[in-house]
N, C-alpha and C positions, 0 to 999 in steps of 0.2 A: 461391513467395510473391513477391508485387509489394509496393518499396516505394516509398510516394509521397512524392516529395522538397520538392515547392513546393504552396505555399497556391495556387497557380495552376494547378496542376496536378489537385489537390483539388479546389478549384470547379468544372473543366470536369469531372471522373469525377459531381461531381451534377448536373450540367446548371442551374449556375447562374453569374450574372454575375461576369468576373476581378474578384477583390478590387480596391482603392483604395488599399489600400497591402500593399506586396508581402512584409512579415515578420508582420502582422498581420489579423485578421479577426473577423467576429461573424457567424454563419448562422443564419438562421432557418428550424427544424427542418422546418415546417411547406411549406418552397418549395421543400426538395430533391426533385430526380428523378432518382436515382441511375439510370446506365447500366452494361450490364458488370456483372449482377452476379454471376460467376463471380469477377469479381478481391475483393469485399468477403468470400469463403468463409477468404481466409488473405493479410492483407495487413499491413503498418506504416507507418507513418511517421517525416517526419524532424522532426517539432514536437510542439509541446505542443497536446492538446486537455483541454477542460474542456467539458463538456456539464451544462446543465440541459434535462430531457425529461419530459414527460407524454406519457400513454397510448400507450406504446409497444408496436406487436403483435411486433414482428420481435424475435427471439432473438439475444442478442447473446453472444460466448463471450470471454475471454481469460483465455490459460492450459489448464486443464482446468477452468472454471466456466462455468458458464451463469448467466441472470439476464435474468429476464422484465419488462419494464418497464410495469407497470401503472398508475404514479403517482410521481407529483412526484420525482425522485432527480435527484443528480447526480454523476456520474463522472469521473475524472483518466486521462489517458493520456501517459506520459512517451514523448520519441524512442526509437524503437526495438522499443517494445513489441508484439508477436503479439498480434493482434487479428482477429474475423471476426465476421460479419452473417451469420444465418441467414435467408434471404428467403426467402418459398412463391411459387415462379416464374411460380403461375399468376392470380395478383394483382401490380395495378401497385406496383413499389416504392413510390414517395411514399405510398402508402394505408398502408401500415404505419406511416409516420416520426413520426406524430405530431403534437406541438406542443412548443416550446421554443427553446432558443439554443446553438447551439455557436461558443466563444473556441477558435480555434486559434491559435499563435503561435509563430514560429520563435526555436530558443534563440540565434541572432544578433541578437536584436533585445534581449536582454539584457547584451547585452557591455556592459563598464563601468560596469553598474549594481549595486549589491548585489544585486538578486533574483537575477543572475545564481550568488551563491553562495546566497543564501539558500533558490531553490527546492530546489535539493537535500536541505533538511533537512524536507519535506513529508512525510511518511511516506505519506500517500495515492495520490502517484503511484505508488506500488508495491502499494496493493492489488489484490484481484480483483476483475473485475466484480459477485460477490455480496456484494462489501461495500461496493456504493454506499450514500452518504451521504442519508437521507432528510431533506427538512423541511417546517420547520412553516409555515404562511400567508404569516406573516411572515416569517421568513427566505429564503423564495423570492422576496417580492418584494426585499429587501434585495440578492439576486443578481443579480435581472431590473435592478433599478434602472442597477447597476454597468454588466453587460453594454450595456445601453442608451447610458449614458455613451461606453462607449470606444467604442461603435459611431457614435456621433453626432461625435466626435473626429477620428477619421480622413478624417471628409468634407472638411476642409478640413488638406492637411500644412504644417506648416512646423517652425521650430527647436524649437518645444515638444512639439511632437505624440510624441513616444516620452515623455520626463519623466513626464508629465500619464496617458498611456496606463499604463506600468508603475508612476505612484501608484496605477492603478484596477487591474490585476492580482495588483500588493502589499497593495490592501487585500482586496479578493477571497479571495487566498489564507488571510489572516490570519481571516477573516470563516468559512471553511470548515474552515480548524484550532479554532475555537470550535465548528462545530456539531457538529465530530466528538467531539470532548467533551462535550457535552451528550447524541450517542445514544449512547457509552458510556455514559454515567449512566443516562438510562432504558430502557436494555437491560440493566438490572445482572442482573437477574435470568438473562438469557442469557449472559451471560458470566459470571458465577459460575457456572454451569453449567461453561463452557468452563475456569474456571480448574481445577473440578474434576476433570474429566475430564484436563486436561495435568498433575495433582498425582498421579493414578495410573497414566498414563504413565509419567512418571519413577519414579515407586514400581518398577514392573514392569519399568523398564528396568534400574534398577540393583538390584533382585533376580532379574536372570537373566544368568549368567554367559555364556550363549551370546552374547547381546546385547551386553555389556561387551566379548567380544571382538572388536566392528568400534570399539570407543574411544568416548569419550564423547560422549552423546547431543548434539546440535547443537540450536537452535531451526530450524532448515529443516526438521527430522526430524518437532519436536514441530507445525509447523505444518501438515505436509505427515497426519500424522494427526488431524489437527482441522480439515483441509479448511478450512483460512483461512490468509490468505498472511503469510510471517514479520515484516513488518513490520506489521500489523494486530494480530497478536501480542504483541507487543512493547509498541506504544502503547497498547494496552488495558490491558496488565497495567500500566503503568509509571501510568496515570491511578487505576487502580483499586488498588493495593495501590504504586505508589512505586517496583518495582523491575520492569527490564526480562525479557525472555525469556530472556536471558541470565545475570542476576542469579536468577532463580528457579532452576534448573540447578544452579550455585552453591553456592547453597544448599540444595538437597537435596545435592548431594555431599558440600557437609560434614558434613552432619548423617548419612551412612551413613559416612563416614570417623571421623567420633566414635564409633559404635556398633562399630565393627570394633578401634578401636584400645582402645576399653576394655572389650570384651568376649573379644576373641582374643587369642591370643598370634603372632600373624601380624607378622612383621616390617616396618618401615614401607614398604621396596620392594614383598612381597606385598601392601601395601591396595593401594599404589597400582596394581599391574597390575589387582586384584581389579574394583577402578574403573574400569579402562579406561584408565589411564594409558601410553603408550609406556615415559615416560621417569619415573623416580620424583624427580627435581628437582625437574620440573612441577609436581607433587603436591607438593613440600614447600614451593616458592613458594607457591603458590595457598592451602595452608593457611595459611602466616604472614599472607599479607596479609590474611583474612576472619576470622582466631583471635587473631592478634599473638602467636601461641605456634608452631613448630614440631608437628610431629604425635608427635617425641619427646617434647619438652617439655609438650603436652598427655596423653600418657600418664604418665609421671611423675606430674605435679600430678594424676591422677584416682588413681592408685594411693596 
């Protein structure tokens, strides 16, 4: 796996002109002529991209996801991320690329700036390729508009040009944390699906004691069988019902910890192994804090 460290480095692997400024950039999808394309099969980088793209032929993968780009989407790619382009070698690349904008940006050009801590709470750059963000008319131009901006910025540098730049990738991001809420919303239908389907998950996990004994189920687990990535997860659930992937877990535990403690006479160490628990502390913390009762003290008061 090759990875590619500079935006300059970048530019020349698509056979287009050295950026204008050297932590930052805008491309336009439509004028790449990517060379090498053995190295785009399993490559990363060392920056942030953010891609808006139409009509895309070429297969893009990251992770274990594919995701065929037939209209308007845009995608996050944090430093460091596994990433590959499936190209048919017997067509020129650029004929596949499309039309659109790619912001790539090195995370040294965030030093000293809040975005610098604030991109980190993005939950998108951790998703997968098949949960790119779709939109509507208007919201794409509201993207194009931005990208446009910072791209017109950089043609002239001086002392404000980063400020002015990272206002336009701060609003950006915040602009793309709205849409992703909004296709949560009208995807409810799909993800009520999906909640239901991770509710008999958990069901299933914590009624088979085979399963109990690799310990309690994680959200990577529950993600990794819902084929969507754990922070997609997470953010879905925590807009659509309040509590994260984490918090749902949780609370199915407690609620099969209440059934055992006032249905059995299993001693409070056996729920908790029963559970999945290592250590029966764990379990007696974790109830206080979600009960405000002890898992004794909850049996009692039901008896």
């Amino acid at each position: 796996m090759q990875t590619i460290n500079s935006l300059s480095e970048f530019h020349r692997l698509l056979s287009i002109p050295p950026p204008l400024h050297p932590l930052v950039s805008v491309v336009l999808v439509s004028e790449i002529h990517a060379v090498n394309s053995d190295l785009w099969q399993h490559f990363s980088t060392d920056f942030y991209t953010v891609s808006l793209k139409n009509n895309i032929q070429s297969k893009v993968k990251y992770g274990q996801q594919y995701y065929d780009f037939d209209k308007g989407t845009m995608t996050f790619i944090a430093p460091k991320q596994v990433q590959s382009v499936e190209v048919d070698k017997t067509n020129a690349f650029n004929a596949t690329m499309g039309t659109g904008y790619v912001l790539i940006f090195h995370p040294d050009f965030l030093r000293k700036h809040p975005l610098q801590s604030t991109i980190k709470t993005y939950g998108f750059f951790s998703y997968s390729i098949n949960e790119a963000l779709h939109l509507s008319e208007q919201e794409e131009q509201n993207i194009i508009d931005i990208f446009q901006k910072i791209e017109k910025e950089y043609q002239h540098i001086d002392k404000h040009t980063q400020s002015i730049i990272l206002s336009q990738i701060d609003l950006l991001l915040s602009y793309c944390n709205r849409f992703y809420e909004r296709q949560f919303i009208t995807r409810k239908a799909v993800n009520s699906d999906l909640l239901s389907k991770m509710e008999n998950l958990l069901n299933d996990y914590f009624n088979n004691a085979e399963t109990l004994k690799r310990g309690l189920p994680t959200v990577e687990y529950l993600a990794n069988q819902l084929n969507i990535s754990a922070n997609y997860l997470s953010d879905m659930l925590r807009l659509l019902t309040g509590q994260n992937a984490q918090q749902h877990i949780h609370e199915k535990l407690i609620e099969k910890a209440k059934e055992k403690l006032s249905t059995t006479n299993l001693s409070v160490s056996e729920v908790a192994y029963e559970l999945g628990f290592e250590y029966p502390q764990s379990f007696n913390r974790l109830f206080k804090k979600k009960t405000e009762m002890s898992p004794l003290e909850y049996r009692q008061s039901f008896n």
